[in-house]
OpenMM code with the backbone's topology and positions (N, CA, C; nanometers):
from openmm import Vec3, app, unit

residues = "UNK UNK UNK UNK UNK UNK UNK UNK UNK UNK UNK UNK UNK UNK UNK UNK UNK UNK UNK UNK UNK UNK UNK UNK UNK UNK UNK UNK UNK UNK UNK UNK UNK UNK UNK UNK UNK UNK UNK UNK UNK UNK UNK UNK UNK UNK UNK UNK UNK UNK UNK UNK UNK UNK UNK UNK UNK UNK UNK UNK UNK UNK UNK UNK UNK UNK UNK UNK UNK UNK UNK UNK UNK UNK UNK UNK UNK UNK UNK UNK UNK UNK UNK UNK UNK UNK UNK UNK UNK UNK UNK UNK UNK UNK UNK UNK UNK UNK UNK UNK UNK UNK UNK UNK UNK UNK UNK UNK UNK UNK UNK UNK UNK UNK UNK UNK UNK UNK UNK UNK UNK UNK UNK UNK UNK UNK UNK UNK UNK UNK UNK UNK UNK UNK UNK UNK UNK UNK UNK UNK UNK UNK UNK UNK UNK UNK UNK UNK UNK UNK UNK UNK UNK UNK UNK UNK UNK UNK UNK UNK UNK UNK UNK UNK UNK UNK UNK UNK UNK UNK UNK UNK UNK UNK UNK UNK UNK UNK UNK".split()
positions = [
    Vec3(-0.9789, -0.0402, -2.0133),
    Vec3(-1.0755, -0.0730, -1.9100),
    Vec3(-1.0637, 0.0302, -1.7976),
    Vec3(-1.2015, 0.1031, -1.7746),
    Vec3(-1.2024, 0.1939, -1.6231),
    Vec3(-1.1388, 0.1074, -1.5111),
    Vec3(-1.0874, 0.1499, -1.3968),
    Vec3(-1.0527, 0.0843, -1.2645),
    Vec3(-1.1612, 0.0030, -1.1995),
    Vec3(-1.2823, 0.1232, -1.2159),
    Vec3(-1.3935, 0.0618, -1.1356),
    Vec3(-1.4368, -0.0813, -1.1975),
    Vec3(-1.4164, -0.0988, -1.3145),
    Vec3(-1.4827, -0.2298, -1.4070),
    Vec3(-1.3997, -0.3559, -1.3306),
    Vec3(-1.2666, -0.3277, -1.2730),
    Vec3(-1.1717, -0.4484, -1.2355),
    Vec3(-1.2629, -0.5158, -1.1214),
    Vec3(-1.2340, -0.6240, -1.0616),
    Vec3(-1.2992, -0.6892, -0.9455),
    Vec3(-1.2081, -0.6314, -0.8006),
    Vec3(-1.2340, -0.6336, -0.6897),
    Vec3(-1.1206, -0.5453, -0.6207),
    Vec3(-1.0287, -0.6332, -0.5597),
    Vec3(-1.0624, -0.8342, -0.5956),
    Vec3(-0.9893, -0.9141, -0.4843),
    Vec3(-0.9863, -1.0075, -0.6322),
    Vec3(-0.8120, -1.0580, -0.6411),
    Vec3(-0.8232, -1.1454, -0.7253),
    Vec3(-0.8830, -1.3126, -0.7469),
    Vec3(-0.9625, -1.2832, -0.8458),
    Vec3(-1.0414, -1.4199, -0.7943),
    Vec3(-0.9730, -1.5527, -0.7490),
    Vec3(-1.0516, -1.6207, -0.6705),
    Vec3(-0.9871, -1.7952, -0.5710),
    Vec3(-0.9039, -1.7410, -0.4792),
    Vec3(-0.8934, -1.6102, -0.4764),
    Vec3(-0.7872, -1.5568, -0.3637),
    Vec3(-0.8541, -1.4430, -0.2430),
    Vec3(-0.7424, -1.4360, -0.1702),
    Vec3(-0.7720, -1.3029, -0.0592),
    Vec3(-0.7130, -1.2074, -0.0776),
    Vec3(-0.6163, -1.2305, -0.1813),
    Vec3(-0.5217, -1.0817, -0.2810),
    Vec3(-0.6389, -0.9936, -0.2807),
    Vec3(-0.5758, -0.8629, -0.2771),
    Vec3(-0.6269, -0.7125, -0.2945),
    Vec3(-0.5964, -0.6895, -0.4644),
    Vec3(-0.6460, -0.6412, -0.5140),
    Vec3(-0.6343, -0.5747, -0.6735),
    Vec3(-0.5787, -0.4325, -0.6394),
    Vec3(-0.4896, -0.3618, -0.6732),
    Vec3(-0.4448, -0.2019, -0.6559),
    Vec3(-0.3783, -0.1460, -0.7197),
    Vec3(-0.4464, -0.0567, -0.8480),
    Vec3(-0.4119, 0.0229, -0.9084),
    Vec3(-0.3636, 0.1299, -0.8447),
    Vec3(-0.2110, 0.1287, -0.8861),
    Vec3(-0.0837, 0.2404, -0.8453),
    Vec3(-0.1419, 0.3650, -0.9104),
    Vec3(-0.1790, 0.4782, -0.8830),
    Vec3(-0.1652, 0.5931, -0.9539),
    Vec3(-0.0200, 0.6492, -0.8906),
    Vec3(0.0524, 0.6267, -0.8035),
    Vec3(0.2067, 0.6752, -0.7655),
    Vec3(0.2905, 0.5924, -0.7831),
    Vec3(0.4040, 0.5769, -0.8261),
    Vec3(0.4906, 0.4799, -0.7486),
    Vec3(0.6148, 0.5096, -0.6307),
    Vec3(0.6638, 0.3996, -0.5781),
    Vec3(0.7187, 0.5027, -0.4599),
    Vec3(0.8610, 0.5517, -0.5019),
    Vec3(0.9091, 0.6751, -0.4641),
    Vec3(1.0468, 0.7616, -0.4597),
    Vec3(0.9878, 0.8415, -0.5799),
    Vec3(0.8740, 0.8513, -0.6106),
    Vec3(0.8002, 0.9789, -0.7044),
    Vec3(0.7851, 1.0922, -0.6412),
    Vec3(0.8116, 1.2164, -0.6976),
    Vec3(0.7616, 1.3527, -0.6239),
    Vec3(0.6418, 1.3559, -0.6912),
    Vec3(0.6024, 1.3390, -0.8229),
    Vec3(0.4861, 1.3167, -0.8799),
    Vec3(0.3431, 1.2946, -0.8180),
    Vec3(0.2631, 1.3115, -0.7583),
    Vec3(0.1403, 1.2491, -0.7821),
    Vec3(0.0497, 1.2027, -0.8672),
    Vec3(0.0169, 1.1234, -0.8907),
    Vec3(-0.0513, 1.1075, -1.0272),
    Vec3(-0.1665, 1.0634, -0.9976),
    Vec3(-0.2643, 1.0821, -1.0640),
    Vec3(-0.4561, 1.0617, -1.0381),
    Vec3(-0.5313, 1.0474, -1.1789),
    Vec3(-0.6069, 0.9615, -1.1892),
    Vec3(-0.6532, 0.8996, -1.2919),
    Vec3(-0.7661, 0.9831, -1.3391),
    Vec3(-0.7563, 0.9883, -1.5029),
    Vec3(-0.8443, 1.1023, -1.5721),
    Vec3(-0.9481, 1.0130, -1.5966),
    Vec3(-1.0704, 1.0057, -1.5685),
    Vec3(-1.1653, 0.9220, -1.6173),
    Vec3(-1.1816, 0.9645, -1.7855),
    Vec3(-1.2268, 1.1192, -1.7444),
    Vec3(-1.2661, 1.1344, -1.8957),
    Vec3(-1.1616, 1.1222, -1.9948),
    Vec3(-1.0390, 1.1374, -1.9840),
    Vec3(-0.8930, 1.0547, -2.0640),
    Vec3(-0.8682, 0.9723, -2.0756),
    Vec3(-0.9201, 0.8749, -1.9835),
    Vec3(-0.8730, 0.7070, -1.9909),
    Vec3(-0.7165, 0.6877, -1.9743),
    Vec3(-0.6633, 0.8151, -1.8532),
    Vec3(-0.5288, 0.8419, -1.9020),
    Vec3(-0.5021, 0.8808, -1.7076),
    Vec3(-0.4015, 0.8507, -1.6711),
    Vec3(-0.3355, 0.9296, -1.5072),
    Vec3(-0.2543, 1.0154, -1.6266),
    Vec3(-0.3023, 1.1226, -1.5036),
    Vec3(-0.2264, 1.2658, -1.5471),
    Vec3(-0.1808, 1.3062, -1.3755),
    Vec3(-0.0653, 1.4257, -1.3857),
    Vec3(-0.0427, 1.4413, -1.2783),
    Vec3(-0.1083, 1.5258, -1.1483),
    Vec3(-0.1375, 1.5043, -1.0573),
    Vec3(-0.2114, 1.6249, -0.9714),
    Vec3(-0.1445, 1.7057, -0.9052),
    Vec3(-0.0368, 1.7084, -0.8902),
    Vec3(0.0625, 1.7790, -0.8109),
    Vec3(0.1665, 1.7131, -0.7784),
    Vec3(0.3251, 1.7993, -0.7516),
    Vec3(0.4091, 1.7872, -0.7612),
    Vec3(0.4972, 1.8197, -0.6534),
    Vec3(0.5111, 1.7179, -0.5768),
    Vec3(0.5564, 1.7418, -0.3909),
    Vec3(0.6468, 1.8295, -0.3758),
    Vec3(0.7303, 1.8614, -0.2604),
    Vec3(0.8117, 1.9850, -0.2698),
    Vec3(0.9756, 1.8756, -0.2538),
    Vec3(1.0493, 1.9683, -0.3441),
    Vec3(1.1756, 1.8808, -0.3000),
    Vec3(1.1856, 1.8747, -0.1671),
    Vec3(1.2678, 1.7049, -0.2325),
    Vec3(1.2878, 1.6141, -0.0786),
    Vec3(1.1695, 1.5121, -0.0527),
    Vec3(1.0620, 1.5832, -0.0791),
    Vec3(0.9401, 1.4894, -0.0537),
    Vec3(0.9216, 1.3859, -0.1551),
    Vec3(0.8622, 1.2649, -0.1156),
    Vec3(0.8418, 1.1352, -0.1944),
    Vec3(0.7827, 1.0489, -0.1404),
    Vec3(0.6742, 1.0139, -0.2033),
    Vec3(0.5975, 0.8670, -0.1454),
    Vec3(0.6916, 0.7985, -0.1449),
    Vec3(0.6990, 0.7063, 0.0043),
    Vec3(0.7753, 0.6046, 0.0300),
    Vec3(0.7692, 0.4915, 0.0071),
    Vec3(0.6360, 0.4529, -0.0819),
    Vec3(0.5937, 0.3690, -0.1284),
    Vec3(0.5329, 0.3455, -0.2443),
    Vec3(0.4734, 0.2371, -0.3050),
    Vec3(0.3933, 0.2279, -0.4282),
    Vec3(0.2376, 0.2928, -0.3370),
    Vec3(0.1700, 0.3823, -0.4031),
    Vec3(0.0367, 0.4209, -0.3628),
    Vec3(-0.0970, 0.4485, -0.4683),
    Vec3(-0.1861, 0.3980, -0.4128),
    Vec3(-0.3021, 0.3292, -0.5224),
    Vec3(-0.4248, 0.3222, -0.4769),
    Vec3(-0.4980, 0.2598, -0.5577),
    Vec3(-0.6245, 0.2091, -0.4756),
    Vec3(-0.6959, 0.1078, -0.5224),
    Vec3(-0.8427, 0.0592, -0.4312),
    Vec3(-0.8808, -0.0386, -0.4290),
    Vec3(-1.0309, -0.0211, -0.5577),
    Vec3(-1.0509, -0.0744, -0.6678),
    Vec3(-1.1295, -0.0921, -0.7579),
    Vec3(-1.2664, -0.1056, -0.6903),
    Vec3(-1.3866, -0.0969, -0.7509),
    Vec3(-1.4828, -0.0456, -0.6489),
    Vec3(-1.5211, -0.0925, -0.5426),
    Vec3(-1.4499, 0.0300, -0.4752),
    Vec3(-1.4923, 0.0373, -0.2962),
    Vec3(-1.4982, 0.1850, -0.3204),
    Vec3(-1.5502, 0.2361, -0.2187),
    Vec3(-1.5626, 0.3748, -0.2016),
    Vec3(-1.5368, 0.4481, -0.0101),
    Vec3(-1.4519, 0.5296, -0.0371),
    Vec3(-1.4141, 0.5704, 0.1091),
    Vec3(-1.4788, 0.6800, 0.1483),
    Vec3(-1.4768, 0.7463, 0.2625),
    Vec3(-1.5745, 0.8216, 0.3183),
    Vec3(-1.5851, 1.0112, 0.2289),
    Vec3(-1.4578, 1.0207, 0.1730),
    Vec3(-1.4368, 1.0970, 0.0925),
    Vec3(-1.5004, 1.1399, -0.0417),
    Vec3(-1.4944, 0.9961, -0.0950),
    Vec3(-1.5948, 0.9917, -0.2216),
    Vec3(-1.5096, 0.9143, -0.2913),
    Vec3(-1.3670, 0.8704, -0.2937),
    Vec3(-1.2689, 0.8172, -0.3819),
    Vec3(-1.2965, 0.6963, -0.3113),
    Vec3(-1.1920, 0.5857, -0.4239),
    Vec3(-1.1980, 0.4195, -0.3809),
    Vec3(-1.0885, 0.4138, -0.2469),
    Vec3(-1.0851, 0.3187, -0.1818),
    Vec3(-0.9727, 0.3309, -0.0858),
    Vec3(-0.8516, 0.3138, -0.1136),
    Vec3(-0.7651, 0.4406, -0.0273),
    Vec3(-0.6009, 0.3965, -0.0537),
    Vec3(-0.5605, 0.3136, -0.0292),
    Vec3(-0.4450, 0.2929, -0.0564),
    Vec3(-0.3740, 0.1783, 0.0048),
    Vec3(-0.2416, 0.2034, -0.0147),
    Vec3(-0.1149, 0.2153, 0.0744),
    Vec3(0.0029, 0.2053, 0.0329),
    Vec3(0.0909, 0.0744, 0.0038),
    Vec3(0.1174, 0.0370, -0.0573),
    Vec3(0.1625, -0.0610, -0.0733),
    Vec3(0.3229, -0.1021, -0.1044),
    Vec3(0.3510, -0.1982, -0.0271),
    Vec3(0.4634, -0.1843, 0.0541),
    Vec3(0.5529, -0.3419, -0.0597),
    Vec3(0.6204, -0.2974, -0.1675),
    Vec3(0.6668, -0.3791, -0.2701),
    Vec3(0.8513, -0.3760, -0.3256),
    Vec3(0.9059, -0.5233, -0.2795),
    Vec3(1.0300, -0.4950, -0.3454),
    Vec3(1.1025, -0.3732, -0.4375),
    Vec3(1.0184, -0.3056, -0.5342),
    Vec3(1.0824, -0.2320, -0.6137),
    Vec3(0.9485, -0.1229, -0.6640),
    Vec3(0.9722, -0.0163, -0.6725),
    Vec3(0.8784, 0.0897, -0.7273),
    Vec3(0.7804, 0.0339, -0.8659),
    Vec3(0.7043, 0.0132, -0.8958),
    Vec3(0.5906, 0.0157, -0.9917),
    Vec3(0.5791, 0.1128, -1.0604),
    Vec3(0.4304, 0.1132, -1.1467),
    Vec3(0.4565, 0.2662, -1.2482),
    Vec3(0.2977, 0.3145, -1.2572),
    Vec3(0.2726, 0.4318, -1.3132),
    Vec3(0.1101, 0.4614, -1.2524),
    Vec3(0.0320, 0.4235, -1.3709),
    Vec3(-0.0639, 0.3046, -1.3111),
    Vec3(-0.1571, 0.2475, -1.3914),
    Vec3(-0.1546, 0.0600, -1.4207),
    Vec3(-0.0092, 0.0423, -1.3172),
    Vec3(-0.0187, -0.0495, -1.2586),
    Vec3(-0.1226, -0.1511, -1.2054),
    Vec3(-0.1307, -0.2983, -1.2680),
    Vec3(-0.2547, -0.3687, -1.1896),
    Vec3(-0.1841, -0.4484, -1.0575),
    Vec3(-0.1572, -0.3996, -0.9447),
    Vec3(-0.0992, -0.4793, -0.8308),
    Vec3(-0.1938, -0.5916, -0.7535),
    Vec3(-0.1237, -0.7247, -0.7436),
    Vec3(-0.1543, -0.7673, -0.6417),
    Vec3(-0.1106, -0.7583, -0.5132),
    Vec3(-0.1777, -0.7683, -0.3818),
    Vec3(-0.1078, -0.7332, -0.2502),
    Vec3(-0.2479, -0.8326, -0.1610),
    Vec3(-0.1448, -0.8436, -0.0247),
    Vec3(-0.2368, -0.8653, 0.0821),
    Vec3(-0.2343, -0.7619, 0.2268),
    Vec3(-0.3790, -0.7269, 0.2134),
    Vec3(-0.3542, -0.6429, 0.3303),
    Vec3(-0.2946, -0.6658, 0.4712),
    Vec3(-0.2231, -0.5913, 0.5393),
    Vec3(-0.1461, -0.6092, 0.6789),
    Vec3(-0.1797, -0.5227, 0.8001),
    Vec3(-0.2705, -0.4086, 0.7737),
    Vec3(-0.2940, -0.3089, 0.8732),
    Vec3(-0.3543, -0.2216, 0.7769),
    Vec3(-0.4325, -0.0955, 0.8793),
    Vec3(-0.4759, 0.0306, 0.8122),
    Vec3(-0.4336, 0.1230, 0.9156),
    Vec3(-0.4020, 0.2261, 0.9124),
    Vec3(-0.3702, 0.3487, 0.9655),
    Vec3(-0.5503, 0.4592, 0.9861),
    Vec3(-0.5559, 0.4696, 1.0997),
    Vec3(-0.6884, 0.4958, 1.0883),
    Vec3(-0.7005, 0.6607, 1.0678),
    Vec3(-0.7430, 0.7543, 1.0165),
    Vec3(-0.6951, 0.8784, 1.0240),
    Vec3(-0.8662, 0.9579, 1.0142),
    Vec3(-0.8057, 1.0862, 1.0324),
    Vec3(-0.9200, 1.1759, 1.0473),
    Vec3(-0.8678, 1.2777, 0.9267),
    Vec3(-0.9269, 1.3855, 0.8237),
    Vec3(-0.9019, 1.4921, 0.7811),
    Vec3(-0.9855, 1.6035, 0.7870),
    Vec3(-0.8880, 1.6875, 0.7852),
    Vec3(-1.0034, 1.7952, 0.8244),
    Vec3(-0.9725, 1.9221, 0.7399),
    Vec3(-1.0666, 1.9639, 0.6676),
    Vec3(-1.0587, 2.0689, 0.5539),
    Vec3(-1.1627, 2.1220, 0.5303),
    Vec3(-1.1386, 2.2800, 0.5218),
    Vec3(-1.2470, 2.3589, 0.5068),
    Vec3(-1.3910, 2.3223, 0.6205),
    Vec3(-1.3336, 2.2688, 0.7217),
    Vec3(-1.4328, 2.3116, 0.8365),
    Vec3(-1.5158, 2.1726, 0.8565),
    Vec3(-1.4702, 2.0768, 0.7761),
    Vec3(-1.5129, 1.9283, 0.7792),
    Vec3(-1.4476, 1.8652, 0.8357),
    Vec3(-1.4515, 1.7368, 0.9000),
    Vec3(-1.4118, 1.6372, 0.9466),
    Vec3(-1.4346, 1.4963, 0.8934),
    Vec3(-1.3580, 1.3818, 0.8226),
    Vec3(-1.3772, 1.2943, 0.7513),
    Vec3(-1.3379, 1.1854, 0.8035),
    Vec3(-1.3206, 1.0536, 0.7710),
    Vec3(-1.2343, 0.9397, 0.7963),
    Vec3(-1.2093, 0.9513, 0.6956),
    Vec3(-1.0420, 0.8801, 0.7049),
    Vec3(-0.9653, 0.9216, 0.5558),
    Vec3(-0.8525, 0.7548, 0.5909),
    Vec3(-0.8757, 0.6832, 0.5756),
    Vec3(-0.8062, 0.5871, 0.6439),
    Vec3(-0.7218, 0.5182, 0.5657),
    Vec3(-0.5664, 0.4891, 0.5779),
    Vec3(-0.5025, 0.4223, 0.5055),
    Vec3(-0.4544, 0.3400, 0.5187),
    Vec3(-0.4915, 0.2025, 0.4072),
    Vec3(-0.4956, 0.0652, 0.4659),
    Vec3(-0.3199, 0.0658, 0.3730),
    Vec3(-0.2851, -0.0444, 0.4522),
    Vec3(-0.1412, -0.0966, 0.4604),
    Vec3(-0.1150, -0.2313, 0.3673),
    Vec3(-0.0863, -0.2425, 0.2953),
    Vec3(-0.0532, -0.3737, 0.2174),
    Vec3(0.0813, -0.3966, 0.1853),
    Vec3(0.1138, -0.5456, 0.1342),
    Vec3(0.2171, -0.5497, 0.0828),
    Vec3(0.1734, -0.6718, -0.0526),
    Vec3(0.2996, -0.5995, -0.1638),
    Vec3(0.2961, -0.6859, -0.2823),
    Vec3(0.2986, -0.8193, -0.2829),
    Vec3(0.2186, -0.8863, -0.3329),
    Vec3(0.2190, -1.0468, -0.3643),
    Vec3(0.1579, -1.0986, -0.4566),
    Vec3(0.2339, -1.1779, -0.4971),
    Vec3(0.1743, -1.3080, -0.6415),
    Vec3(0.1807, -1.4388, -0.5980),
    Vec3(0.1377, -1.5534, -0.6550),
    Vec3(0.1123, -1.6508, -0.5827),
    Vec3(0.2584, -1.6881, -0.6077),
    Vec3(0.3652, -1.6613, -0.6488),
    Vec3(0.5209, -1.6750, -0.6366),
    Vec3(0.5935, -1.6102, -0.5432),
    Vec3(0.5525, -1.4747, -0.5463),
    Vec3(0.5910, -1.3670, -0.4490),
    Vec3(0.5255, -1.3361, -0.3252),
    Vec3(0.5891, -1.4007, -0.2303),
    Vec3(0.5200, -1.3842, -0.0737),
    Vec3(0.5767, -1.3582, 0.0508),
    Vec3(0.5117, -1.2470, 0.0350),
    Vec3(0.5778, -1.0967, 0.1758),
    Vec3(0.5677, -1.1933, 0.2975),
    Vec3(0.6666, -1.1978, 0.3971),
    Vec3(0.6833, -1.2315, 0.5221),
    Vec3(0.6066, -1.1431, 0.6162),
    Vec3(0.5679, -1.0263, 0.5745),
    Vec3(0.5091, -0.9714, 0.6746),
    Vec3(0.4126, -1.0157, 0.6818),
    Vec3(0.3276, -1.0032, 0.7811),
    Vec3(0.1483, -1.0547, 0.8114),
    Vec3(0.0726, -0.9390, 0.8361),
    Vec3(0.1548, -0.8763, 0.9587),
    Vec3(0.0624, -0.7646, 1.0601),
    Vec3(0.1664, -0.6471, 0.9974),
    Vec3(0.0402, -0.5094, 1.0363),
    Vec3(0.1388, -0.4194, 1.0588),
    Vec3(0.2296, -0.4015, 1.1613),
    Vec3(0.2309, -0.5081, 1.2880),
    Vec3(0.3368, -0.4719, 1.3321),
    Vec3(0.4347, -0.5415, 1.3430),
    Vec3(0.4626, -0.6469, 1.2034),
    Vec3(0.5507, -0.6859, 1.1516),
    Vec3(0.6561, -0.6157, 1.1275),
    Vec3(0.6177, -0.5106, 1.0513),
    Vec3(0.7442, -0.3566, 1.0314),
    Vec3(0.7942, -0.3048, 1.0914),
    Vec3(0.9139, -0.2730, 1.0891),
    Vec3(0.9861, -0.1934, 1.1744),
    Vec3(0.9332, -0.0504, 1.2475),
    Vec3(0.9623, 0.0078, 1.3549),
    Vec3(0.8606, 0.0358, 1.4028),
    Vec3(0.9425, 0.2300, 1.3376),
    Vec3(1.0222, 0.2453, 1.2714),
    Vec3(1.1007, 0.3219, 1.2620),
    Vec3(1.0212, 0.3714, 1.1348),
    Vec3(1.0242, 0.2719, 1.0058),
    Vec3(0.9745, 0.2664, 0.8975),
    Vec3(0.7858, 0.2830, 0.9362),
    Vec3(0.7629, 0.2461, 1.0122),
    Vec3(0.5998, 0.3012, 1.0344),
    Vec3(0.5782, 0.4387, 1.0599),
    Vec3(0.6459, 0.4703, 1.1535),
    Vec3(0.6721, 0.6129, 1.1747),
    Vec3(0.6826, 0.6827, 1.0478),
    Vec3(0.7609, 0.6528, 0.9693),
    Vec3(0.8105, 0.7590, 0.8534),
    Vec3(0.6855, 0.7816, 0.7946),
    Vec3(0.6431, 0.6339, 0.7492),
    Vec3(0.4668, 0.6423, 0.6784),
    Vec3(0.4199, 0.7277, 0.7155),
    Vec3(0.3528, 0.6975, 0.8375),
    Vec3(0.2896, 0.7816, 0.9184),
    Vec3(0.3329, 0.9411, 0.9239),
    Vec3(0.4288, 1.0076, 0.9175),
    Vec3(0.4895, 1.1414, 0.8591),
    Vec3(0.4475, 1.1680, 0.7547),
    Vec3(0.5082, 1.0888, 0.6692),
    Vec3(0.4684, 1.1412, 0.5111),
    Vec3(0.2921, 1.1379, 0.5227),
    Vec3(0.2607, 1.1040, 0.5548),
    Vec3(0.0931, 1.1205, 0.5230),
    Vec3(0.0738, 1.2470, 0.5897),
    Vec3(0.1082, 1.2600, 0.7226),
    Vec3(0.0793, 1.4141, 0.8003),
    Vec3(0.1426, 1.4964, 0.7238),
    Vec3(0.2801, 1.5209, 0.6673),
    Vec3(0.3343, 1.6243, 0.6377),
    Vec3(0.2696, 1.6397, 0.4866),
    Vec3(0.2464, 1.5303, 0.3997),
    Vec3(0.1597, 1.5406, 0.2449),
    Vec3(0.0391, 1.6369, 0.2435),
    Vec3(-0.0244, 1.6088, 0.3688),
    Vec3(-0.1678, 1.6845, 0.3635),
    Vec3(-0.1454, 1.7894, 0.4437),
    Vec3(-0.0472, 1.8165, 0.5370),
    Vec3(-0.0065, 1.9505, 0.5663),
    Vec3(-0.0391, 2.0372, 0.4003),
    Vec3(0.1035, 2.0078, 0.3673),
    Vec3(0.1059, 2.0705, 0.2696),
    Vec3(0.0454, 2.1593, 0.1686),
    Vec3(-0.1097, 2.0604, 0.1620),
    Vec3(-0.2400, 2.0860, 0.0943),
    Vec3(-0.3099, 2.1468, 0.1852),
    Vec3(-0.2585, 2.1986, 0.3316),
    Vec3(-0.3613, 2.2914, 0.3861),
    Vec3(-0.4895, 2.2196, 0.4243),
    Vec3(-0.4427, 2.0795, 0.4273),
    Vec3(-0.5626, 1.9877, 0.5312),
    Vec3(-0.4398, 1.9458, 0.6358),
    Vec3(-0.5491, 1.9339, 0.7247),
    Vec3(-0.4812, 1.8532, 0.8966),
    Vec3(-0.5592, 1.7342, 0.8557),
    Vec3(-0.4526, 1.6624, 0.9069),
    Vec3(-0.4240, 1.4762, 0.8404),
    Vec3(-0.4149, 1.4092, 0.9881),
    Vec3(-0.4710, 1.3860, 1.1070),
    Vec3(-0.4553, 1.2818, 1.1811),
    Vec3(-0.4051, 1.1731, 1.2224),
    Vec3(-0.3767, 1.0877, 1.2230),
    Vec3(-0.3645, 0.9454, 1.2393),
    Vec3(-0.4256, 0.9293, 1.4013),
    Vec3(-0.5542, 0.8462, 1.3711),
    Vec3(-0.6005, 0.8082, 1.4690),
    Vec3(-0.5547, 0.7068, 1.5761),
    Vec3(-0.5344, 0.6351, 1.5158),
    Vec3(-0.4731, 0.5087, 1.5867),
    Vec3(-0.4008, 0.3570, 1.4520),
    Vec3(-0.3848, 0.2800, 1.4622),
    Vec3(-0.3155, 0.1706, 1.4004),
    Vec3(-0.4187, 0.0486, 1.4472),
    Vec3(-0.4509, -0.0301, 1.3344),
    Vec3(-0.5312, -0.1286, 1.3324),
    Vec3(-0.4493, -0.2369, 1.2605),
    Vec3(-0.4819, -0.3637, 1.3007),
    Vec3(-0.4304, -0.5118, 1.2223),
    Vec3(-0.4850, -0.5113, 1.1392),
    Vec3(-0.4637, -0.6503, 1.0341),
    Vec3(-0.4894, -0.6886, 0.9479),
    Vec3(-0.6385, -0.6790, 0.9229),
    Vec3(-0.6622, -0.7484, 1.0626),
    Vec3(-0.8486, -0.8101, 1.0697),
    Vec3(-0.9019, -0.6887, 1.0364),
    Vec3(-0.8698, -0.5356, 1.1113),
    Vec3(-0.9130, -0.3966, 1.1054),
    Vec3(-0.9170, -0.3684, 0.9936),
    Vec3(-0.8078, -0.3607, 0.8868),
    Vec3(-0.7871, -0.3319, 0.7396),
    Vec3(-0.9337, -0.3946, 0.6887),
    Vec3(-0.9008, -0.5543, 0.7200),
    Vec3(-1.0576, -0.6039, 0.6305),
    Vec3(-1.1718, -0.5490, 0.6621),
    Vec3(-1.2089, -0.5082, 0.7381),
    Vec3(-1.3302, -0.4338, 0.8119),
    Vec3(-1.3044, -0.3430, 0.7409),
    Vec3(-1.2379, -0.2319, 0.7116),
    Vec3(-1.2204, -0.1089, 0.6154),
    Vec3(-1.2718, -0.1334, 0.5292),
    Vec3(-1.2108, -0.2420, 0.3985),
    Vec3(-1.2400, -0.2548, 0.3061),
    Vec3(-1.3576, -0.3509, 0.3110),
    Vec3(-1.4294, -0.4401, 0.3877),
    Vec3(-1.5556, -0.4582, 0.3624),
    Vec3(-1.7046, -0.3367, 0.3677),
    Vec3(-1.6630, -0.2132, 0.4642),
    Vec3(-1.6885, -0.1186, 0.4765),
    Vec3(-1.6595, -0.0089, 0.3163),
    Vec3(-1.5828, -0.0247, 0.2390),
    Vec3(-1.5544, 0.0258, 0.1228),
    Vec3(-1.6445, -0.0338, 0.0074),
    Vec3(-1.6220, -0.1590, -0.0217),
    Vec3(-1.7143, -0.2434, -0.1055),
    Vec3(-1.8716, -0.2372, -0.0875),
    Vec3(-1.8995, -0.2100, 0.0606),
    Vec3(-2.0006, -0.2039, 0.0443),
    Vec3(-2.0979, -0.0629, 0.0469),
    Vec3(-2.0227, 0.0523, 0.0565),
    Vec3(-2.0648, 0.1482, 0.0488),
    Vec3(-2.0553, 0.2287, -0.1468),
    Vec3(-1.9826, 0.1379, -0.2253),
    Vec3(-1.9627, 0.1233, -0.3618),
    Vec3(-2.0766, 0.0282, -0.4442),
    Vec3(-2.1069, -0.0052, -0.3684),
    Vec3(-2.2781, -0.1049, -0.4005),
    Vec3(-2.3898, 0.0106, -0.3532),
    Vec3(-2.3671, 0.0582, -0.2526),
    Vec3(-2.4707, 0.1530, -0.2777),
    Vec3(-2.4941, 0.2625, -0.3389),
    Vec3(-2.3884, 0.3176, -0.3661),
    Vec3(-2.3295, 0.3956, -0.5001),
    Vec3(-2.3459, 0.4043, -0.5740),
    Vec3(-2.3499, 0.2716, -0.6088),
    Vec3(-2.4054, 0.1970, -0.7954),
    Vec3(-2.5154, 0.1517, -0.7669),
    Vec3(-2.5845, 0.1226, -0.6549),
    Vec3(-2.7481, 0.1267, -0.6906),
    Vec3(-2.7346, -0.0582, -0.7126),
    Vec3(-2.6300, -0.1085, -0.6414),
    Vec3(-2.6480, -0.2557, -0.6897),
    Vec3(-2.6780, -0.3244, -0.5450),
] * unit.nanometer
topology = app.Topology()
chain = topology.addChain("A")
for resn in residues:
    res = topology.addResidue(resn, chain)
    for name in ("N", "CA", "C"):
        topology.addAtom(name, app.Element.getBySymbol(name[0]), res)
């Protein structure tokens, strides 16, 4: 099954659906081959570097970029790429990118893993330590350094903000598809 075919919120619930193409302490990146039906890798961070998290995205929504929205997702133990995660969102990180003379919203919403067994204490993003936000927030600037884009972080939004993202995602993926 394509990603896009999944629903993006598990049904009777407010769970997020999020296919991992990373998992976290990977130097790997990994990005999904449509025409393979396969994640293959896109690049390969520089030692030392590692998503600090499980990182993925949201089944059809579409972000200002052209891809579905990220999401890092913040889970007891690393996952694997191609992963079907459940999570509930907690914040988005609001960001700007800028490449080749463009300017985008590039925004990365914040989640954490949950099943209706498994349930994160956090609520808000500023539930988290404020040490461990920071780092996030690095690794995203220094990732897209890297790639020779300037990566922003605009400001930090709650939960409520995240949903506004992703109702803003879903529905710009309906117009997409012409539905």
């Amino acid at each position: 099954m394509h990603p896009d075919e999944l629903p993006p919120r598990e049904p009777g619930s407010r769970r997020i659906h999020v296919v991992i193409d990373t998992p976290a302490g990977s130097r790997n990146k990994y990005k999904y081959d449509p025409t393979l039906g396969l994640f293959r890798i896109s690049r390969v961070l520089p030692r030392g570097a590692v998503f600090p998290h499980d990182f993925g995205s949201i089944p059809q929504t579409r972000a200002a970029d052209g891809d579905p929205l990220d999401v890092l997702v913040i889970a007891p133990a690393p996952s694997f790429p191609g992963c079907l995660m459940s999570g509930r969102l907690i914040g988005v990180l609001h960001a700007e990118q800028r490449e080749g003379g463009r300017t985008i919203r590039n925004d990365r919403l914040i989640a954490v893993a949950e099943t209706p067994v498994n349930r994160s204490p956090l609520r808000e993003l500023s539930d988290l330590d404020p040490e461990r936000l920071r780092d996030i927030e690095h690794f995203f600037e220094s990732y897209n350094r890297r790639q020779a884009r300037q990566f922003r972080i605009v400001s930090r939004g709650r939960r409520a903000a995240a949903e506004t993202v992703l109702e803003r995602g879903l529905r710009a993926f309906r117009q997409a598809h012409g539905d």
